[in-house]
N, C-alpha and C positions, 0 to 999 in steps of 0.2 A: 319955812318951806325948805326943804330936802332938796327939791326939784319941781319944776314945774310945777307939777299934779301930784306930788306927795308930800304930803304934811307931816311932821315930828310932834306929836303930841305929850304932853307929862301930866300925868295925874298922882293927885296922892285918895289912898284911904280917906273917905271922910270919918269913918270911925276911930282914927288914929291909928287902927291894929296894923302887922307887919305882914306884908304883903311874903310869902315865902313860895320859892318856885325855882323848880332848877331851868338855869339856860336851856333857851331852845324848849320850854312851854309856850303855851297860847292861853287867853282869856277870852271870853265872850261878850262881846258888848249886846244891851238888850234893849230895844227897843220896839216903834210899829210904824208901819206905813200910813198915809195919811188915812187911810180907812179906818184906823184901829185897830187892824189885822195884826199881832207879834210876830216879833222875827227878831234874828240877831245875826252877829258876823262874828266871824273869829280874825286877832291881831297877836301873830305871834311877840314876845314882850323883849325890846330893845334895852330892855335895861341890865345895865353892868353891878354887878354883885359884886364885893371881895370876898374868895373862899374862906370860911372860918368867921367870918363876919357875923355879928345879929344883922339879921332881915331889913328894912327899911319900910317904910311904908308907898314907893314910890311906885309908880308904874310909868312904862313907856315905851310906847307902839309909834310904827309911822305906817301913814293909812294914805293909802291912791284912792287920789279923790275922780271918780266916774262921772263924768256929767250924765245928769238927770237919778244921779242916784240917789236913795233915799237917804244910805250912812252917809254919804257923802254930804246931802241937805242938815244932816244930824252937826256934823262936825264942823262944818262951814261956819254950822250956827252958834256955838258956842262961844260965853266969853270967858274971860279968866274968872274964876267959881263957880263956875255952873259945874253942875254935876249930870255923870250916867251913871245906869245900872250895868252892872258886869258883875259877869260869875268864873270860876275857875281861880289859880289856874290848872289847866289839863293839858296831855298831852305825851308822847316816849321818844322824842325827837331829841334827846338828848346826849349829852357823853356818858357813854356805861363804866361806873367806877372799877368794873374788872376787865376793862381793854386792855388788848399786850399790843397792839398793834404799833408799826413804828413808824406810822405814816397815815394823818387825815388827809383825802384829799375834799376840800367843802367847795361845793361848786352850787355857783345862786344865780339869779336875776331879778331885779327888781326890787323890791320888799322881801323876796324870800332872804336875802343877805343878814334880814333881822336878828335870828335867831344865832348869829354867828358872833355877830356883835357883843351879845350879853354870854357868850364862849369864852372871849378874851381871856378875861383871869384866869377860867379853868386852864384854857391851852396855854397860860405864861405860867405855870404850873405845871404841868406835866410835860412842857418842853424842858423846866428845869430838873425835874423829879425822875422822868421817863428819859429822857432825851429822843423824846418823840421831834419829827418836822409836821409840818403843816402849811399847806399851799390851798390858798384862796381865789378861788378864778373865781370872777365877778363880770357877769353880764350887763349891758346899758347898751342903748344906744346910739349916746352920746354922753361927753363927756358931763354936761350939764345933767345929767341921767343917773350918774353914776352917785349913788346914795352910802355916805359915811365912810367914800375916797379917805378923804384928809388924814382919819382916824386910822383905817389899815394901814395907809403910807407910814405913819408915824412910827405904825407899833411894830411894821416890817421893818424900819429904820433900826427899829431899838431890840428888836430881836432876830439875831441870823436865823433862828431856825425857820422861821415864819415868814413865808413866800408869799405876796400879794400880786396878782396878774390881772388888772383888769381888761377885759373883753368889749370890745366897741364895735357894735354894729354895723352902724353906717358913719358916724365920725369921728376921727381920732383928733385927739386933744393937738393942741398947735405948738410945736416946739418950743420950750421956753416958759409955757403957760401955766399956770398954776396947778394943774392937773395933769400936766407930762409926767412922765413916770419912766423907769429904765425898763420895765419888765411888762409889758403891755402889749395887745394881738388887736389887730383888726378883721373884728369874725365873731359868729357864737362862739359858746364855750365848748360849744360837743363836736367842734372843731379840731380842739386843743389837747383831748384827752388823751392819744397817743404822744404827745411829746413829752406827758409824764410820766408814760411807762407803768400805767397800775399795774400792782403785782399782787396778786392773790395771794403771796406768803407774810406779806407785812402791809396791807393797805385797809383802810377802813372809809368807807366813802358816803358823804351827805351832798342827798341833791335837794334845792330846795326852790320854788319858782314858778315860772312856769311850766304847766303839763307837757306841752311837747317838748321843751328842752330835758324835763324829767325823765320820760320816759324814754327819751332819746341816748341821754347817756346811761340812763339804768340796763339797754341793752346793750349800749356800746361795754360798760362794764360788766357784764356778762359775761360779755362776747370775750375779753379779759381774762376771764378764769375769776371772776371774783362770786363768791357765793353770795343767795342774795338775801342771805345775813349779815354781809359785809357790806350791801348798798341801805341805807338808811333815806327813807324819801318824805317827802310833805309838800302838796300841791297847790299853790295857791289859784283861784280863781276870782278875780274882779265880778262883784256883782253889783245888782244894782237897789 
């Protein structure tokens, strides 16, 4: 568990094949309600690639589990080997290998942070290649909320150009605590957005999460000057 109510899940291929997909895709998982009715959900895929790499056959999503939900009833249920059906991956939520831009700013909440995570390598790569920066504002509403902390902290440790901010709701981590952090707001993130100055001459910006923080900064960057070719969005909704 991630958090409370979100689960980290790994699956591999059960056909052995290499699962191939660029950061910031989504898969389909497919199943039925107890009626027998199909349906499926989409999990944008947390998993980290190395650029240049063969594929892997790995996959891995983290999924908010809804009470009374049915994917939720799905995943609860499983044990180590059990298998789903999944299709994909799909998706354009991605890094465009002809960006000149010299500045992401990725701003998430929740599970939308996923698709950031399997970024990693690409952006410790084109921070080195580009000398692109890149600042992570990260939504939760509490510290205990706050999904693959450790991991940004780290990578922010280890790379100056990579700014991680996370964003606390309603409570801020307790000084000293293992989730203190030097660079952290207490607030949404669509809060935040003027202290970093988008600049419609060098900025390229991914919102990912939920709807009203989406569309809240997709106007706020707008409002910016940024074209909205330069705002890059994907919405996540909890269903059931």
């Amino acid at each position: 568990m991630l958090a409370p109510t979100v689960a980290h899940l790994d699956f591999e291929r059960s056909d052995g094949q290499p699962v191939v997909f660029a950061p910031g895709q989504f898969i389909q998982i497919h199943f039925s309600y107890a009626d027998g009715t199909a349906t499926k959900r989409s999990y944008s895929l947390a998993t980290i690639a190395t650029p240049g790499a063969a594929p892997g056959t790995a996959v891995e999503i983290a999924v908010s589990y809804v009470p009374g939900g049915a994917a939720t009833a799905l995943f609860e249920g499983l044990a180590i080997g059990d298998t789903v059906d999944a299709s994909g991956p799909f998706g354009r939520f991605c890094l465009m290998p002809n960006d000149a831009n010299r500045r992401y700013l990725l701003i998430a909440t929740g599970t939308g942070v996923t698709p950031y995570r399997s970024m990693l390598p690409l952006l410790e790569q084109q921070m080195a290649t580009r000398g692109i920066e890149v600042v992570l504002l990260l939504g939760a509403r509490s510290p205990d909320e706050l999904l693959y902390g450790d991991e940004f902290r780290a990578f922010a440790g280890a790379h100056p150009g990579f700014r991680f901010v996370p964003c606390f709701s309603r409570r801020m981590p307790a000084p000293g605590s293992p989730q203190d952090h030097p660079d952290m707001r207490h607030g949404y993130v669509q809060q935040f957005l003027d202290e970093f100055a988008p600049d419609p001459a060098g900025d390229i910006a991914y919102l990912c999460g939920n709807p009203d923080m989406v569309d809240a900064c997709f106007e706020a960057l707008k409002g910016k000057g940024l074209a909205v070719s330069q705002v890059r969005r994907e919405k996540y909704v909890s269903s059931k």
